[in-house]
C-alpha positions in Angstrom: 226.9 131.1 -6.7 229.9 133.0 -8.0 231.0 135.5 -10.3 231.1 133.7 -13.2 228.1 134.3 -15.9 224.8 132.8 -15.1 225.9 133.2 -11.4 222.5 135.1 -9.4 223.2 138.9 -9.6 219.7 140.6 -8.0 219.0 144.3 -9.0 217.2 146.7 -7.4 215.7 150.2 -8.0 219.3 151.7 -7.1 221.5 148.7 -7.0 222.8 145.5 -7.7 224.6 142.5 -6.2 227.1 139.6 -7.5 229.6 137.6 -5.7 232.8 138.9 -5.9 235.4 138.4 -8.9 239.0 139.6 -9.6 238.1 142.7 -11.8 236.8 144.0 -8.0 240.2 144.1 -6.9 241.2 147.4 -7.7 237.8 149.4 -7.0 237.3 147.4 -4.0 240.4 149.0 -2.9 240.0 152.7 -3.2 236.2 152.0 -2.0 237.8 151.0 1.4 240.6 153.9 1.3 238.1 156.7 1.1 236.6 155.1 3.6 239.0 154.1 6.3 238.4 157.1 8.8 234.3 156.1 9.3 235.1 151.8 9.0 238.1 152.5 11.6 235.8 153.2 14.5 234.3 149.5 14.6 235.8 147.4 12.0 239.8 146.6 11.0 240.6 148.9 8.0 242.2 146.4 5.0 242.1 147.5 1.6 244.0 144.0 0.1 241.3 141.6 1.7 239.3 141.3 -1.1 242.1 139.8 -2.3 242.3 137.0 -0.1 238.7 136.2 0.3 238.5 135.4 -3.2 240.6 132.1 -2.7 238.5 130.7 0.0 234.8 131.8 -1.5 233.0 128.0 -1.3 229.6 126.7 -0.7 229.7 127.7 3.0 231.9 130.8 2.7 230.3 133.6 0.4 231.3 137.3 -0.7 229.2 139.9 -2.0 229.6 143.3 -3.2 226.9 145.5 -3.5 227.3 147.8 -6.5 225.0 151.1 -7.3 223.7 151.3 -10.8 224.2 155.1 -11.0 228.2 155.6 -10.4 230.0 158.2 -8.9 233.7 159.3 -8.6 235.8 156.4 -9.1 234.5 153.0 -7.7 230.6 151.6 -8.0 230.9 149.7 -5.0 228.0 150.7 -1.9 229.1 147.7 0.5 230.5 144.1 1.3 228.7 141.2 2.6 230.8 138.3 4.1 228.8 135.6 4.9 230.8 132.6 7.4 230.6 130.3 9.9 227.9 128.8 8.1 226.4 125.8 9.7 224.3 122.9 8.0 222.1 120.1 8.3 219.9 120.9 11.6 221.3 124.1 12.0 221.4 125.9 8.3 223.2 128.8 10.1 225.8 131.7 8.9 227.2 134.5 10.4 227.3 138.0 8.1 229.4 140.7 8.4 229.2 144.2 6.3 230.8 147.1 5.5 229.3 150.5 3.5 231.8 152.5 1.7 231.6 156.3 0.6 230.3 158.2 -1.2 227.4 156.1 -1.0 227.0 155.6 2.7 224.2 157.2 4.6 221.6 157.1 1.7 219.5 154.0 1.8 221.6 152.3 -1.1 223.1 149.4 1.5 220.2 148.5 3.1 218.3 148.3 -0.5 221.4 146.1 -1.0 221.5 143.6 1.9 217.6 143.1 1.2 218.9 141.1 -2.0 221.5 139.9 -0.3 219.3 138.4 1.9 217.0 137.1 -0.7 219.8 135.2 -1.6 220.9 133.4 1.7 217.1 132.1 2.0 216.7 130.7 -1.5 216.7 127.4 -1.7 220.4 126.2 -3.3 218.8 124.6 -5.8 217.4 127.7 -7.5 220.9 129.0 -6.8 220.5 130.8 -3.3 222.7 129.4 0.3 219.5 127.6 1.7 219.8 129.4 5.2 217.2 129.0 7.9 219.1 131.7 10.3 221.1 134.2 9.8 223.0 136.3 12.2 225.3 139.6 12.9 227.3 140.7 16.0 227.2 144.8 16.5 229.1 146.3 19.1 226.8 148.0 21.7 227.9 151.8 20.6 227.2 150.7 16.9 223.8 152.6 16.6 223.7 152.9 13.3 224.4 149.4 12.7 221.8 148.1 14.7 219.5 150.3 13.6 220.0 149.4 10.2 219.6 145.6 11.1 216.4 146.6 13.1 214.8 148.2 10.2 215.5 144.9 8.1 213.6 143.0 10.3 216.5 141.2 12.7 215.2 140.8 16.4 218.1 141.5 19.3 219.1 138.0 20.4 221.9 138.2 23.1 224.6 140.1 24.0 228.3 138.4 24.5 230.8 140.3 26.6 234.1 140.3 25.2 233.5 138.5 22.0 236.0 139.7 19.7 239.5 141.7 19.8 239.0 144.0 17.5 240.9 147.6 17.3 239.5 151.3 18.2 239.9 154.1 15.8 242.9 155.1 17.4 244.3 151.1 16.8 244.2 150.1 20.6 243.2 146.6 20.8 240.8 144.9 23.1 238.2 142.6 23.5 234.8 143.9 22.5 231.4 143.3 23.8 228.7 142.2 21.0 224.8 141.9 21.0 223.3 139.6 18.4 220.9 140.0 16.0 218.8 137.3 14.2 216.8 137.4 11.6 215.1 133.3 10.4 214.1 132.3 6.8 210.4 131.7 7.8 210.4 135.2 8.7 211.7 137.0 5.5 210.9 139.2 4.3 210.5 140.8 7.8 208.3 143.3 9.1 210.9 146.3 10.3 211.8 146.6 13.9 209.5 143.5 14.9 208.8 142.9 18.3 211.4 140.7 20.6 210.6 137.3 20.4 212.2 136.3 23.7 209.4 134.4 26.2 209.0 136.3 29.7 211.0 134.5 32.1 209.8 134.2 35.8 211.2 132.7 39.4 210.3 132.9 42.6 213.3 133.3 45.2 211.6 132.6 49.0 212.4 132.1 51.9 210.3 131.7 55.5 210.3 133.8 58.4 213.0 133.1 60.9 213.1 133.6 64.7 215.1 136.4 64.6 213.8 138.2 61.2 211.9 141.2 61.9 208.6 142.2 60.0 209.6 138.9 58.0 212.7 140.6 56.5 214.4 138.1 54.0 217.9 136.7 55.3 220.9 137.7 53.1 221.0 134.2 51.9 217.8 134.7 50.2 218.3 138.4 48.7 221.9 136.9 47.5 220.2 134.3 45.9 217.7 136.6 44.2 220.3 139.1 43.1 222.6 135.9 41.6 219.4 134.6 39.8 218.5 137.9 38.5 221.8 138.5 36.8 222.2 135.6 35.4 218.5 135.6 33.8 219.1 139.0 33.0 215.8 140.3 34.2 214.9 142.8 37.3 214.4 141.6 40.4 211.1 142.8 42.3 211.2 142.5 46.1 208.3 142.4 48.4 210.1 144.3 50.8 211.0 147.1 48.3 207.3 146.8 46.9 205.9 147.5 49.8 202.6 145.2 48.9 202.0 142.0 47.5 199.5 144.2 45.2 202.5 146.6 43.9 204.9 143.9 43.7 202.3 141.7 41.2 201.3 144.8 39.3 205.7 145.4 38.7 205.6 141.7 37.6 202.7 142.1 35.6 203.9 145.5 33.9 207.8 144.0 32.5 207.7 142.5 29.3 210.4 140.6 30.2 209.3 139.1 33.5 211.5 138.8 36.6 212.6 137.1 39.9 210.5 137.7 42.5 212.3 137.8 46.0 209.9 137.8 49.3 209.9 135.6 52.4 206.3 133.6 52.6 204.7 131.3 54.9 202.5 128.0 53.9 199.3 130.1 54.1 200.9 133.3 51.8 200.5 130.1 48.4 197.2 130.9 47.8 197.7 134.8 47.1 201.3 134.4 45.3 199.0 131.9 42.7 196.4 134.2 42.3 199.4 137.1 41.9 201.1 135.4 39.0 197.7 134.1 37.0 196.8 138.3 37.4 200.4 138.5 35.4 199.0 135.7 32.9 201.4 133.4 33.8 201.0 129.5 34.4 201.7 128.9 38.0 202.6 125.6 37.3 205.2 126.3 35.0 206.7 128.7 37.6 209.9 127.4 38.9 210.6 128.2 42.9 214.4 128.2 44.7 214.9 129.5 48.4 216.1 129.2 51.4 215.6 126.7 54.3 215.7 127.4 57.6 216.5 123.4 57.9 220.4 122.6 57.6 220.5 120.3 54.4 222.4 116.7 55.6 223.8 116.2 52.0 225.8 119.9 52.1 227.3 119.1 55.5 226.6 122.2 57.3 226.3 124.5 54.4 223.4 125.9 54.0 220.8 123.9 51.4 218.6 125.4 48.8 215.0 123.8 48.2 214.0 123.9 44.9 210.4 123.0 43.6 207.9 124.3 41.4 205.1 126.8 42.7 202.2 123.9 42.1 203.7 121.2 44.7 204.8 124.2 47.0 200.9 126.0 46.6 199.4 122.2 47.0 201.5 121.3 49.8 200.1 124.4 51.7 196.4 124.0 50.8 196.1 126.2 48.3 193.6 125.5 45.6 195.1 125.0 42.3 194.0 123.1 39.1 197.4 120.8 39.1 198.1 117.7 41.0 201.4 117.3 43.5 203.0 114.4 45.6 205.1 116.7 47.7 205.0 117.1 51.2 205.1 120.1 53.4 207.4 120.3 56.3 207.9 123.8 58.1 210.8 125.8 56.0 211.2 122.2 53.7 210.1 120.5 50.8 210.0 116.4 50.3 209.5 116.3 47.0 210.6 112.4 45.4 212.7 114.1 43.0 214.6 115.2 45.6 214.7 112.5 47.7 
């Protein structure tokens, strides 16, 4: 793809698109200056890259301009695409990056625009498209409008990465600023807008077992820490039993978030039966369920410190009679696992 005749240039009902060339020099230019106030909230404010991004345009690295068909004032130009960071053989990955420039900003044009842009990443290159599989953009958390506009095309929030690029405010103060992610896959396109997350549910089981000196079976701070630590990391809430109040309340909490949880509670051998039945009520796979609490036994291995036991919910159910449809070789012993992975 590129500039030159024959190169792909989609139209729309309002606009057009084309890689860039040197004739977009100049209107590319005053585009950007009547737009530096509104781009100088999220994005560096150059008028001369244009310039500079037509030397290193290549397979892998791509520029587009989107371009209305009905002009007005003294430039055509709606938006810029960069598309980098462009990945290939298992990944067929790229990165994009826009801008939308006034007087056309805030009217439908750019989003009509990066639809054919789009088109374009996920044809195959030999009928003159990239050949993408993924494509994806960074937005800054207070970037509504942004992400809005990438939710109505059909990307799906992937992750968010704290500190992910320094980047300057309006006022040209300089720091590094958090991102979330948002993908949008070839076998996907054209998307439905605002699709639903495709993230899986993610569930764990933090435990621990009732020690001498606990009262009403109160978990130890080793095993709320533990919780808390998981939870953050997973990025999910964290549902106590204690704070539930009921086995019944905590469930119907798991049950109700669509993005699961880590479930804290201290349990004897004879509480497996009802946390299996809990978690198939959620429509979950006990099985599949991993476990990590703490032991009331001192680990050898750690020297003193504390040890962890970590097993999945179908040895730990098994082990304690509970009836389950999955097998287990592990071996209850009071506030331990022997599991032979382990071992």
């Amino acid at each position: 793809m590129s500039s030159e005749p024959g190169a792909p240039q989609p139209k729309g009902s309002r606009v057009w698109v084309a890689a860039v060339g040197e004739q977009d020099i100049a209107p590319y230019r005053r585009a950007v200056e009547q737009s530096r106030q509104r781009l100088a909230r999220w994005n560096p404010v150059d008028p001369d890259d244009l310039g500079r991004a037509l030397s290193l345009q290549s397979r892998d690295r791509r520029t587009f301009l989107i371009h209305v068909l009905t002009p007005e004032g003294d430039h055509d130009i709606v938006g810029k695409v960069n598309v980098s960071d462009v990945v290939r053989g298992r990944f067929e990955s790229a990165a994009m990056g826009y801008d939308a420039y006034d007087p056309y900003a805030g009217r439908g044009l750019f989003a009509e625009g990066l639809r054919l842009v789009l088109n374009l990443l996920f044809t195959p290159e030999d009928a003159g498209g990239m050949g993408l599989h993924r494509v994806h953009s960074a937005v800054q958390p207070g970037n509504v409008r942004s992400a809005g506009l990438l939710r109505s095309l059909g990307f799906q929030r992937e992750g968010f990465s704290p500190r992910m690029l320094w980047l300057p405010d309006a006022d040209g103060n300089h720091a590094w600023r958090d991102h979330d992610s948002y993908v949008v896959l070839r076998d996907e396109w054209p998307a439905q807008p605002y699709p639903t997350a495709r993230g899986r549910r993610v569930v764990a089981l933090v435990t621990g077992v009732p020690s001498p000196g606990a009262i009403n079976g109160v978990p130890g701070s080793g095993t709320t820490n533990l919780a808390r630590q998981l939870a953050a990391e997973l990025r999910v809430p964290l549902f106590s039993r204690d704070a539930a109040g009921s086995a019944d309340v905590l469930w119907a909490l798991l049950a109700d978030s669509p993005v699961g949880g880590v479930v804290e509670s201290v349990l004897r051998p004879d509480d497996a039966r009802h946390v299996v039945e809990g978690l198939q009520r959620c429509g979950l796979d006990p099985a599949a369920v991993p476990r990590s609490g703490a032991s009331q036994r001192r680990s050898r291995r750690r020297r003193g410190r504390w040890g962890w036991d970590r097993c999945c919910l179908s040895t730990w159910a098994r082990a304690s009679g509970a009836r389950t449809s999955f097998g287990s070789r592990c071996r209850w012993s009071p506030g331990w696992f022997q599991c032979p992975r382990q071992r």
